[in-house]
FINU-693131 format. One line per field, with one value per residue (C-alpha): residue number from 1; residue in one letter; x, y, z. Coordinates in nm, 4 decimals. Example, Ala and Ser with C-alpha at 12.3 -4.5 7.8 and 13.67 -1.06 7.14 Angstrom:
2
seq = (1/2)
type = (A/S)
px = (1.2300/1.3670)
py = (-0.4500/-0.1060)
pz = (0.7800/0.7140)
This chain:
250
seq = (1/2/3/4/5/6/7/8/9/10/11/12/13/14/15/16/17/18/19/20/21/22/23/24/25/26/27/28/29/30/31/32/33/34/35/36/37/38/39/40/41/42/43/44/45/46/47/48/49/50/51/52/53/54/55/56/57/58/59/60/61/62/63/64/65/66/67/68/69/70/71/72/73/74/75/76/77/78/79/80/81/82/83/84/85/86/87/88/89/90/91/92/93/94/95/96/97/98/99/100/101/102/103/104/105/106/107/108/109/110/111/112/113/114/115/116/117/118/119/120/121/122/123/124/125/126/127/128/129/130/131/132/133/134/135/136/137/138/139/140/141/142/143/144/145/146/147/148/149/150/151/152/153/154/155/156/157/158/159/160/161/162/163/164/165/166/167/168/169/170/171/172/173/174/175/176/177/178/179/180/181/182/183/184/185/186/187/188/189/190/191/192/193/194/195/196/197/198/199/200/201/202/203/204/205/206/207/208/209/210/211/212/213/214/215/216/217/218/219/220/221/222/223/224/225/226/227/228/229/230/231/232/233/234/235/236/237/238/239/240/241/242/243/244/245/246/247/248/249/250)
type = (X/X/X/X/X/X/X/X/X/X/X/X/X/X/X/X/X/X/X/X/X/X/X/X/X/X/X/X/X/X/X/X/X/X/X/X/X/X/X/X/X/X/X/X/X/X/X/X/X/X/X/X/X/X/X/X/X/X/X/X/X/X/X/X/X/X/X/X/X/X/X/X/X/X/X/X/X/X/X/X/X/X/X/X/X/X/X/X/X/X/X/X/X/X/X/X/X/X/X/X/X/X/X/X/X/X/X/X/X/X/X/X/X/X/X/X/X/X/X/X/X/X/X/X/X/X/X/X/X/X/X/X/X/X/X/X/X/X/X/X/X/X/X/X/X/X/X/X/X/X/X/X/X/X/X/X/X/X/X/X/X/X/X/X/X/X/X/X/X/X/X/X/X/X/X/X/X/X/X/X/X/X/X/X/X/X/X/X/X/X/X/X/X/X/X/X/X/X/X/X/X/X/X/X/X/X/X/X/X/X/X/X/X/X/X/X/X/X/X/X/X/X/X/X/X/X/X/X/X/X/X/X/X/X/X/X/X/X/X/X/X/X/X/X/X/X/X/X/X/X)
px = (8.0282/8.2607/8.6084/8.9144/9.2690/9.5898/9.7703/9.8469/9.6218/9.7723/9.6716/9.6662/9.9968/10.1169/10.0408/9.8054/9.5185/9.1887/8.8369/8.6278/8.4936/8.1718/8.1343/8.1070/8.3644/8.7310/8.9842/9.1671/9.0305/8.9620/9.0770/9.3279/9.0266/8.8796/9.2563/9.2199/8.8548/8.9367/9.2113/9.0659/8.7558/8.9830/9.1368/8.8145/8.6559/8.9864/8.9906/9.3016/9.1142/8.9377/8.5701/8.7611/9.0815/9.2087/9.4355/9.4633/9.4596/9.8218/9.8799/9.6721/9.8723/10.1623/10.1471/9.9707/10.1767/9.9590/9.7472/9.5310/9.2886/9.2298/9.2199/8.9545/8.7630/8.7755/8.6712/8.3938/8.2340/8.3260/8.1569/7.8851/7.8448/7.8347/8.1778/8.3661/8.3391/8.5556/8.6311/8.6693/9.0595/9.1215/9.1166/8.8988/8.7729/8.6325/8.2572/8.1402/7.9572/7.6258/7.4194/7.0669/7.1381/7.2789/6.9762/6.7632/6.9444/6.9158/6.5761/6.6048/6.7523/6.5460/6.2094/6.3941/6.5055/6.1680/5.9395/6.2111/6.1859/5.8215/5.8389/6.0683/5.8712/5.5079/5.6957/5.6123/5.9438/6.2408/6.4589/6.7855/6.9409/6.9179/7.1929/7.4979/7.4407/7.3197/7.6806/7.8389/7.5885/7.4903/7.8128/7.9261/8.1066/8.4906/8.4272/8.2891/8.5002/8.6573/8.7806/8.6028/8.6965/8.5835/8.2347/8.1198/8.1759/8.0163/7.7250/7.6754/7.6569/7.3853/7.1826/7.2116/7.1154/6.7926/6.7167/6.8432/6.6051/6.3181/6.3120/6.2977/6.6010/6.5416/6.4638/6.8127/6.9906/6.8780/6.9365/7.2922/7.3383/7.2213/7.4788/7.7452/7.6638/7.6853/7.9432/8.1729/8.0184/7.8509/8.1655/8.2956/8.0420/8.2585/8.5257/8.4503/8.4133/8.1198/7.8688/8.1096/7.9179/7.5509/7.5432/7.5840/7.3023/7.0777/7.1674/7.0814/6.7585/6.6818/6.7382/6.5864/6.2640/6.2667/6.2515/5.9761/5.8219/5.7453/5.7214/5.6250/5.9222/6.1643/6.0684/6.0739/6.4062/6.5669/6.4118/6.5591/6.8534/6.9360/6.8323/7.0744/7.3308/7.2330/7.2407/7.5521/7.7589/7.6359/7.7795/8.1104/8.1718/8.1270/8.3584/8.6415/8.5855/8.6877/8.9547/9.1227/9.1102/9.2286/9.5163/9.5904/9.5088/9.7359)
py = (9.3007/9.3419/9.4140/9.5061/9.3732/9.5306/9.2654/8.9470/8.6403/8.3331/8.0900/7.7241/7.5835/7.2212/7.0132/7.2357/7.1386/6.9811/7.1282/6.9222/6.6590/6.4931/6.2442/5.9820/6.0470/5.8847/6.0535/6.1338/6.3582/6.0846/6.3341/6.6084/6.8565/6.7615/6.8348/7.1542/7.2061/7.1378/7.3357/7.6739/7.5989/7.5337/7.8705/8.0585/7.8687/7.9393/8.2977/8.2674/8.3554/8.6939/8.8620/9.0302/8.8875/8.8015/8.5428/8.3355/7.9833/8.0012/8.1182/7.8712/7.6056/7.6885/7.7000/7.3457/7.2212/7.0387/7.1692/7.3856/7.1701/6.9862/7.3748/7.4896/7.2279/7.3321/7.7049/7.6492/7.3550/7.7123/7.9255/7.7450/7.6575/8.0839/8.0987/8.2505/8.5014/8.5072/8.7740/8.8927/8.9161/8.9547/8.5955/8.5086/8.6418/8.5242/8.6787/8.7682/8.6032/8.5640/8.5530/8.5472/8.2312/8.0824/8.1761/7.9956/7.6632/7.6570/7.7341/7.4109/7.1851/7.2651/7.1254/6.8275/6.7072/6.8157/6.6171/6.3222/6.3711/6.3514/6.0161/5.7982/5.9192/5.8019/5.4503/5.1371/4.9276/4.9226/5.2531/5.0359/5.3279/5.5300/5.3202/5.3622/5.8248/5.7135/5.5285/5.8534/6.1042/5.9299/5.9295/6.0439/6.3735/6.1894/6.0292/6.2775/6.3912/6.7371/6.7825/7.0168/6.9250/6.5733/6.6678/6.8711/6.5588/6.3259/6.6541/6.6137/6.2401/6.2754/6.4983/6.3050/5.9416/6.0976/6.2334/5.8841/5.6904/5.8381/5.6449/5.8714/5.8747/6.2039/6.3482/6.1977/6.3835/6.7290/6.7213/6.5976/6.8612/7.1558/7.0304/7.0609/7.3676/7.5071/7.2858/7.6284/7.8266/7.5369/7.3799/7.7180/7.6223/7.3760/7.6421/7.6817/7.4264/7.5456/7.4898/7.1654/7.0158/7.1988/6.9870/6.6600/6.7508/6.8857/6.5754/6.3091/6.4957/6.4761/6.1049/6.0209/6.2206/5.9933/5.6693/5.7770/5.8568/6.1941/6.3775/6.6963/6.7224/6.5615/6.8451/7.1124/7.0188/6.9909/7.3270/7.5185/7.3142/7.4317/7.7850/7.8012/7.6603/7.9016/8.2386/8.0830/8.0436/8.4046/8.5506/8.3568/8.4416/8.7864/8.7712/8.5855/8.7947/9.0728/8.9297/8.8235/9.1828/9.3665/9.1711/9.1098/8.7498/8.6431)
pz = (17.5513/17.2604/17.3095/17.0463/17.1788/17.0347/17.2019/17.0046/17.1471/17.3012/17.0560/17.1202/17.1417/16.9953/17.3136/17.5085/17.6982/17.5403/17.6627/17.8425/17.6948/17.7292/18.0374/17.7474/17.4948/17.4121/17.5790/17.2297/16.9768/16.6737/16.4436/16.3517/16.3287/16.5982/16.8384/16.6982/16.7799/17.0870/17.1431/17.0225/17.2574/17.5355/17.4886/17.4528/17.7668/17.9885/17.8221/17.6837/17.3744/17.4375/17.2462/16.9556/16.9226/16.6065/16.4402/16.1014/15.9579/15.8812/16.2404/16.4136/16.2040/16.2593/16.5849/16.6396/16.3887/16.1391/15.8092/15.7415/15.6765/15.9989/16.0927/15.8651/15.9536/16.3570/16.2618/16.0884/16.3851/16.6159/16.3847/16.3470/16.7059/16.7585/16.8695/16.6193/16.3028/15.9602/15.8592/15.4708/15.4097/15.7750/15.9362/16.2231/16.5411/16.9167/16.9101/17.1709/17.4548/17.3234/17.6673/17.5127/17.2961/17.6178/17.8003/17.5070/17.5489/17.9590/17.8476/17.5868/17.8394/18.1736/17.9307/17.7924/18.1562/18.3384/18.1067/18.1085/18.5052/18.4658/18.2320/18.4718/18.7591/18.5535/18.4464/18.6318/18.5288/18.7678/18.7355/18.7492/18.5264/18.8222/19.0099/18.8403/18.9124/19.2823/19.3105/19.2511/19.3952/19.6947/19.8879/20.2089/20.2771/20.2750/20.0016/19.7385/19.4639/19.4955/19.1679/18.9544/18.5906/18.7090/18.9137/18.5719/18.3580/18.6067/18.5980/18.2743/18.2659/18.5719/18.3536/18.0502/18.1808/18.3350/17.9744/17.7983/18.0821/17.9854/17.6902/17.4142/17.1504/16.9798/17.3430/17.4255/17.1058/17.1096/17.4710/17.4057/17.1640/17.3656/17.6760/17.3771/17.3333/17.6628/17.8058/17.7830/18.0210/18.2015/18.3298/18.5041/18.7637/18.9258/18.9474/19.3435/19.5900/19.7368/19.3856/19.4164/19.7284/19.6752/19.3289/19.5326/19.7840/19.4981/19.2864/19.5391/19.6548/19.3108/19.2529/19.5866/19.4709/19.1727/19.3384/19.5355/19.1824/19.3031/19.0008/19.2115/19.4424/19.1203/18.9124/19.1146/19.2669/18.9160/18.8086/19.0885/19.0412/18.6977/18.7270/19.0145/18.7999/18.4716/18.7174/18.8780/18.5157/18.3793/18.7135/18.7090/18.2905/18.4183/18.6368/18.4360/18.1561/18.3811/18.5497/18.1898/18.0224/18.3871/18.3904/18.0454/18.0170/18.3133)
């Protein structure tokens, strides 16, 4: 899926939009490097940033207005995240979209959540963690949220507290990791209202599964519900991918 652009990339300008952020974090980047990272991620998740475009540290700078440092330090989380290449004497590049390692981390994440499913659903204590998602989740029609950037935050908190409920910390961090990781392409699933509303009915079947404690149903409504979600993203990324090199990135 490689592609070479002649045309110059629309790089993240001073004051453009953050990428999503997790359901939990501050609002603000804490740091320089970090407005950056986010930036640059932003770009490549709204495909403003293209597989094979190419730009520099001065450039980015520049056009963010800040150091190189803070900038360095943003290419290198993206490279190491799979993102991004350097290139010897010739800046850096967008890779491209590296399906099979996103296929390994659905893969990562559906294990993680279906043996933390299994662990609230064996535990006799009160699942008062569960509250708090059915408060969101568990609404009527009129009164659900329609906004997509918001329902994938709130998706990846649901997802999270199951994992965090379980009980087991290091459970808790890969699994936080791997939704990091995938937030990119995950998020693109809330780009049409229809994925909007079948989330909320998969969702609450879900949580109503778990205060039964039927680790049966729980499971194998949460499995279908992410492999619905992973064939959903693959198809969309597809699509936008595309969309953005037809037209010329809008």
């Amino acid at each position: 899926m490689t592609a070479r652009h002649t045309s110059q990339p629309k790089l993240p300008s001073k004051g453009g939009r953050r990428s999503v952020a997790s359901a939990r974090a501050a609002e603000q980047p804490a740091t320089r490097a970090q407005a950056v990272y986010a930036a640059i991620k932003d770009d490549i998740a709204e495909f403003r940033l293209l597989p094979g475009d190419r730009f520099t540290e001065t450039e980015l700078a520049e056009r963010l207005g800040v150091s190189r440092t803070p900038v360095r330090e943003a290419l290198y989380q993206l490279q190491r995240e799979g993102f991004l290449s350097v290139q010897f004497r010739n800046g850096w590049s967008v890779n491209p979209y590296d399906f099979d390692r996103f296929e390994n981390l659905y893969d990562l994440r559906q294990l993680i959540e279906l043996e933390s499913v299994r662990r609230l659903c064996d535990r006799k204590e009160s699942l008062s963690a569960l509250t708090r998602l059915e408060a969101y989740w568990l609404l009527d029609e009129s009164e659900r949220d329609n906004d997509g950037r918001s329902v994938a935050l709130q998706d990846e908190a649901f997802h999270m507290a199951l994992v965090e409920a379980a009980g087991n910390p290091e459970m808790a961090r890969v699994h936080a990791d791997v939704t990091e990781r995938i937030r990119i392409v995950r998020r693109l699933d809330f780009t049409q209202r229809e994925r909007i509303e079948t989330t909320y009915a998969e969702h609450a079947a879900i949580l109503r599964a778990i205060r039964r404690r039927s680790s049966e149903r729980a499971t194998s409504l949460l499995a279908a519900h992410i492999e619905a979600s992973r064939a959903e993203v693959r198809k969309i990324t597809l699509h936008k991918l595309y969309e953005a090199r037809r037209t010329g990135r809008g």
